[in-house]
N, C-alpha and C positions, 0 to 999 in steps of 0.2 A: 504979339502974334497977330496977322494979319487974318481976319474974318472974313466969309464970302456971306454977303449979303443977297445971293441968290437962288440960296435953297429951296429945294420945295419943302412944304408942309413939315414940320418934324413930326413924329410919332410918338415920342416915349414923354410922359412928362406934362402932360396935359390935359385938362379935367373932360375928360373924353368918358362915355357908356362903351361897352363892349358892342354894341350895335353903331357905335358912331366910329371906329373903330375898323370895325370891318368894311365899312361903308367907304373912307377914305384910303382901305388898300384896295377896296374892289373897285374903285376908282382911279386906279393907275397915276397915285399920287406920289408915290416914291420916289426918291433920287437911288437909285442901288448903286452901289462899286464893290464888283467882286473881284478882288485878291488871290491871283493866282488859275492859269485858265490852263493847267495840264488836264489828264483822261476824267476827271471828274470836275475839273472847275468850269472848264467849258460847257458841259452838259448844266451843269447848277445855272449857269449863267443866261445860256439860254432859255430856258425854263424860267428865271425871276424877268425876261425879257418879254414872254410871252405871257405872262400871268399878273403880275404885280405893278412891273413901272418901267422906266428909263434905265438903262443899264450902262456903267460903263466897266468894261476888264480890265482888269489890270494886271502884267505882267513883263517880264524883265528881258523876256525873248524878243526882241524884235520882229523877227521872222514872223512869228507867232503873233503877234499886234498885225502886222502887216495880213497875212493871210486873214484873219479875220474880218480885218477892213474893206478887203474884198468880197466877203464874205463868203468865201473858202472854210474850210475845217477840218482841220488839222488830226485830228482825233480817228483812227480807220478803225472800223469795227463797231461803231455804235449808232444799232438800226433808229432812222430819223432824225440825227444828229445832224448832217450834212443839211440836209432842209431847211429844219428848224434854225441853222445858224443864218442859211440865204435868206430865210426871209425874214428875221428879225433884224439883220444886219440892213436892207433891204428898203425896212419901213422905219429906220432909224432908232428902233429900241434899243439895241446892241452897237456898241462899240468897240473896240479896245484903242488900249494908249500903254506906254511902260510907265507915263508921270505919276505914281502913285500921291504923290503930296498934294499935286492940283487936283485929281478925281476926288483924296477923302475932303477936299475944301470944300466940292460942291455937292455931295451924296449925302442922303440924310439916316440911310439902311448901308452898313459896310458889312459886308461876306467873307471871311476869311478861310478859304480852303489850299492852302499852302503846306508841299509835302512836310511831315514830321518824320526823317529817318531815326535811326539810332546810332550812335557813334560803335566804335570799332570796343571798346568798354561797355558797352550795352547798357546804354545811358542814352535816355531820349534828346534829341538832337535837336532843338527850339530856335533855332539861330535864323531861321527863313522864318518862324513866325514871330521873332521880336524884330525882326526889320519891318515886318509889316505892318505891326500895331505902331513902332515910333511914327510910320510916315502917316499911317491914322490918325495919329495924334496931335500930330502938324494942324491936323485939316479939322477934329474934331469940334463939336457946335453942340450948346444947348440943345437938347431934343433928339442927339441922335441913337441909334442904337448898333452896336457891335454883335453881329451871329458869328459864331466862331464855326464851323461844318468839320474839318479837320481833325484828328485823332488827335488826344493830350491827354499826360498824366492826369489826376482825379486833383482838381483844385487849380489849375493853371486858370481859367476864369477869375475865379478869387482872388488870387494868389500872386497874378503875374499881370496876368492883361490886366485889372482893374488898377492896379497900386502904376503900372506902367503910363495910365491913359491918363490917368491923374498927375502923376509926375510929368510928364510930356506936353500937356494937355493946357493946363493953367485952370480945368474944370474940380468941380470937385464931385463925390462918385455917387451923388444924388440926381446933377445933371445931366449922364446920358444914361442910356440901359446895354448890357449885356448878356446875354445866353449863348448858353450849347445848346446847338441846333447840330447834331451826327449826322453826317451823310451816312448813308445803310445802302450805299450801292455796290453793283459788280459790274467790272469791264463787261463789256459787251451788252450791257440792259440798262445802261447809265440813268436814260429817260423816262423810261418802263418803271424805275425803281422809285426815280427822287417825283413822279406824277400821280403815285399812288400803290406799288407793289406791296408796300409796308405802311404799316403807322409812323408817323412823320413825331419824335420825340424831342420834346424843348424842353428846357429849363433855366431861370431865370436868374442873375446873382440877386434882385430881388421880384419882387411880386408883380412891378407893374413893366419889366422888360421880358418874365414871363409871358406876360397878358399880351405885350404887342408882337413878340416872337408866334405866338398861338394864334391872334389875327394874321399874322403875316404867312406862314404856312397852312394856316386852313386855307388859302387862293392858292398855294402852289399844289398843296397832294389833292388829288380826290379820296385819300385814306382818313381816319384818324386823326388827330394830333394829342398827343396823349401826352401831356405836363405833369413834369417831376417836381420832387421839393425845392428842386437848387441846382445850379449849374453844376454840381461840385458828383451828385446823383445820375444827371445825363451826363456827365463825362465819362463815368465811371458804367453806365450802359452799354456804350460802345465797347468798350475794353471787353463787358461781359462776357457778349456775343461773339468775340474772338477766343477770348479764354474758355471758353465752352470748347467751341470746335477744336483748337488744340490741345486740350484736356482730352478731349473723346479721339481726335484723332492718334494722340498720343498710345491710348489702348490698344487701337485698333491694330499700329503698327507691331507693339510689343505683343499682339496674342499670335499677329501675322509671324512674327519668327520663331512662333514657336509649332509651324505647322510640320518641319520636319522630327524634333523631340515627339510630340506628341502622335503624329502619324495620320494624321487627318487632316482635312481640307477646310482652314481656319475659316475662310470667308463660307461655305455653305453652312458649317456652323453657326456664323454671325445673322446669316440671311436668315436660316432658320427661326434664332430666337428673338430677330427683329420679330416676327409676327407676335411675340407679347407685345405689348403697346406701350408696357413701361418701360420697353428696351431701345434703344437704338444705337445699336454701334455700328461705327464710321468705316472707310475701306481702308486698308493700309495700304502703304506704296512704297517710293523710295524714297519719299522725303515731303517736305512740306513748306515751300514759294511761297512767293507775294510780300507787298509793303505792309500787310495789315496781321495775318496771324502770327509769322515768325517775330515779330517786333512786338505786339500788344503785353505780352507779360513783365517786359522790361517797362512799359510806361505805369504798370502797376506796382512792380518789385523794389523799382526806385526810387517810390514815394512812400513807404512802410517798411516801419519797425520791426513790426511780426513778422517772424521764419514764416516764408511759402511753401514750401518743400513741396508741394503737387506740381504748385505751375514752375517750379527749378526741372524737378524730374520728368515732367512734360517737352519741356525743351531738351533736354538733355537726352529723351529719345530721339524725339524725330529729328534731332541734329544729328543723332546715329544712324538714320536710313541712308543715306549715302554711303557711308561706309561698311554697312551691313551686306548693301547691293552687291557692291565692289566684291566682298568676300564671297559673295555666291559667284558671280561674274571667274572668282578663280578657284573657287573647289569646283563649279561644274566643269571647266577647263581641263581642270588635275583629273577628275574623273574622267574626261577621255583621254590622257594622258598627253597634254598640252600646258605647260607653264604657261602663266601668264605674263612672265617678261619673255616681250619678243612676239605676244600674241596680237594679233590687232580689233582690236575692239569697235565696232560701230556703236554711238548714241545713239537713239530717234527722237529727237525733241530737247530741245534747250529752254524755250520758255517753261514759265510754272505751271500754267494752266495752255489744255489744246485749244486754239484759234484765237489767245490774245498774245498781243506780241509785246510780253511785260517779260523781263527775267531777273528782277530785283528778288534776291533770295533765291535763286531755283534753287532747286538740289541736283538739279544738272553740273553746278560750279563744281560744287565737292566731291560729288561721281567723278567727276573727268580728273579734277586733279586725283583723287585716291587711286583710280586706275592708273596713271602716269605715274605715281608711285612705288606701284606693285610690279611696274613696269612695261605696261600694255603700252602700245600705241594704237593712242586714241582718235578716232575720226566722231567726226558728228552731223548730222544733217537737222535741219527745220527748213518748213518754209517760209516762215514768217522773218526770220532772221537775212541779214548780210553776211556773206565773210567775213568782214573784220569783226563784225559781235562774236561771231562763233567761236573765232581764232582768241577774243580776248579770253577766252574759259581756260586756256591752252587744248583745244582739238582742233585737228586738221577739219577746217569744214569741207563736206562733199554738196552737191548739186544733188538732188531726187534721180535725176537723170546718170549719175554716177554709181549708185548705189549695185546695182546689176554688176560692175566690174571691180570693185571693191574688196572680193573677199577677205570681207571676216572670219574669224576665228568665233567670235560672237557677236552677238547684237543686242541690245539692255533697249526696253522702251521705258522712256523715261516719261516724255508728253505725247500722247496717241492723238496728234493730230488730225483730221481727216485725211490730207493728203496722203497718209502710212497704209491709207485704206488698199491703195493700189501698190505699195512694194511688192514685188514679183519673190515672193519668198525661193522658191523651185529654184532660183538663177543663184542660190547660194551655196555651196557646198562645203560638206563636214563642218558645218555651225550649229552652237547651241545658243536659244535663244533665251532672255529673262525677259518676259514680262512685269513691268513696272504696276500694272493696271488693270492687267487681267481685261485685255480689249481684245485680244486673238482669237481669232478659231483655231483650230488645228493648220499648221504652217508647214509641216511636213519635217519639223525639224526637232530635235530633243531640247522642250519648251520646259523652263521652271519659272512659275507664277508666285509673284509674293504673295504668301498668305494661303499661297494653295498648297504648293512644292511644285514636285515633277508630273509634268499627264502621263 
């Protein structure tokens, strides 16, 4: 295997003091290659460009190399990102390339943040991160060190990447260092988050890639950096902070259907007894989006023996709000004496969350097909979206602009986008509306709120 002999400096592995240490990353000594420059790698990337060293991206889009090169950014919706990428790109800190094999020859700090989905078996799906660690491993060198940012079962550090780097590598697993280092960010506040919103969490497969992981993001947050036992411990972090909110989210929605049995208005209940301080329950809705919650139980589930039955039955709800929606969507119907085959139903919102334009996991998918089922024909609007995104859910997409000659039968919000701010509700007639979110005022029309029931 062929060595580059023109690294910089290595980091891990070297009779270095924690003040000498810090000295040679606050000296912009790094080679970095980060691995994978979708909504969060590019933000990552930029940031170790402008804080730490030399950067180069790496990713398998061309387009995506290219636009960067120009130092464009690719990425809409993330306040300072566009800047940040010109003028790192600019002053030559930032690059991209798709050659993964020549970047890890020459970088001495490799960044792994490449999607981890889960297969259609719900089973985490590692195939984009073991291509990335083989081409790591091409390029791997005495003294380097592997961050992993990405989401993975509890042990995949240990487990996979170390025994991988080794076998690949020709090193043995003394020679470089490793750690989980978690991104803890949200679309839309990418730079805000990974600069210092949060304490910045590492952990080391040993002691001394700890220690350079903790040098190395003490220059990128101005938060914290708070080191765990083990990589094994920050893997299992990340998971946490998801299994929490769909744990509690989970509640939320199963006390929300039970606002019509009981007769009361779940969510002022909820608000109410949030003001104890040991309380805090979550909003319900009609489901529960995105790459990180609806997935994180699976990368737990599937690596243990122990029965979970919370985080099974967690999931097992909010996979139900969809189809719970649906049912209100056709007893309200029934209740003004309109079947729901043959009814046309309006969406508002496809994306999972309002003003990112992500819809990995919405609950938009299963809304639409469950109504298509029951029989409705289904229309949908966002503005973030194109026609053909929309159309792949199966709903007829409409234009904002269309909405007004439309008439529905109903209308479900699903994402309360800003733009829904200005729907001309009045230009609707004999519609009943759900509220997903409980974001309406009074619309003039016979409104049922998840979680609340009928106003």
């Amino acid at each position: 295997m062929t060595r580059s002999t023109t690294k910089a400096e290595p980091l891990y592995g070297i009779d270095r003091s924690d003040d000498e240490l810090r000295a040679l990353v606050d000296g912009r000594s790094a080679a970095v290659a980060v691995y994978g420059l979708g909504k969060m790698g590019l933000p990552l990337a930029a940031a170790y460009a402008d804080r730490v060293g030399d950067v180069v991206g790496v990713d398998v889009d061309e387009s995506v190399v290219a636009s960067i090169n120009r130092g464009d950014c690719h990425i809409d919706g993330e306040p300072g990102l566009p800047e940040l990428v010109a003028e790192t790109t600019e002053n030559g800190a930032l690059r991209a390339t798709t050659d993964a094999r020549a970047t890890a020859a020459e970088a001495t700090v490799h960044v792994v943040i490449v999607p981890t989905p889960i297969t259609e078996a719900k089973e985490p799906d590692l195939s984009i991160f073991d291509t990335v660690v083989e081409s790591i491993a091409h390029g791997l060198s005495p003294g380097d060190v592997v961050f992993v940012e990405c989401t993975v079962p509890p042990g995949t550090c240990r487990d996979r990447l170390v025994p991988a780097l080794v076998d690949r590598s020709g090193l043995s697993a003394d020679e470089f260092g490793a750690a989980f280092c978690p991104e803890r960010t949200s679309s839309g506040r990418a730079l805000e988050d990974i600069t210092g919103a949060y304490p910045k969490i590492v952990g080391g497969v040993d002691d001394e890639s700890a220690r350079v992981a903790e040098a190395v993001y003490g220059r990128i947050t101005d938060n914290d950096v708070i080191r765990v036992s083990d990589a094994t411990t920050a893997e299992a972090v990340k998971l946490f902070e998801g299994l929490y909110r769909d744990v509690n989210i989970a509640l939320a929605n199963e006390l929300g259907t039970l606002a019509d049995d009981l007769g009361i208005d779940v969510r002022e209940a909820a608000d109410a007894a949030n003001t104890q301080p040991f309380c805090h329950i979550h909003s319900p809705g009609p489901g529960v989006g995105g790459h990180c919650i609806p997935w994180y139980p699976y990368f737990v589930m599937s690596r243990v023996d122990t029965p979970t039955p919370l985080l099974q039955t967690a999931r097992e709800v909010n996979d139900s709000m969809p189809a719970f929606t649906a049912g209100i969507v056709e007893r309200e119907l029934a209740e003004r004496g309109k079947p729901i085959d043959g009814s046309r139903v309006l969406v508002l919102g496809v994306t999972y969350r309002p003003g990112i334009k992500e819809t990995r996991a919405t609950p938009a998918g299963p809304l639409i097909a469950d109504l298509k089922r029951r029989g409705a024909d289904t229309f949908a609007t966002d503005p973030l979206l194109d026609d053909e995104t929309i159309s792949s859910f199966g709903a007829e997409p409409l234009a904002l602009s269309e909405l007004a000659h439309s008439d529905p039968d109903a209308v479900v919000v699903v994402t309360p986008h800003e733009a829904f701010d200005d729907v001309e509700w009045d230009g609707f007639e004999d519609v009943v509306v759900i509220d997903g979110r409980d974001t309406l005022d009074d619309v003039g029309h016979p409104t049922y709120t998840i979680g609340s029931g009928r106003n």
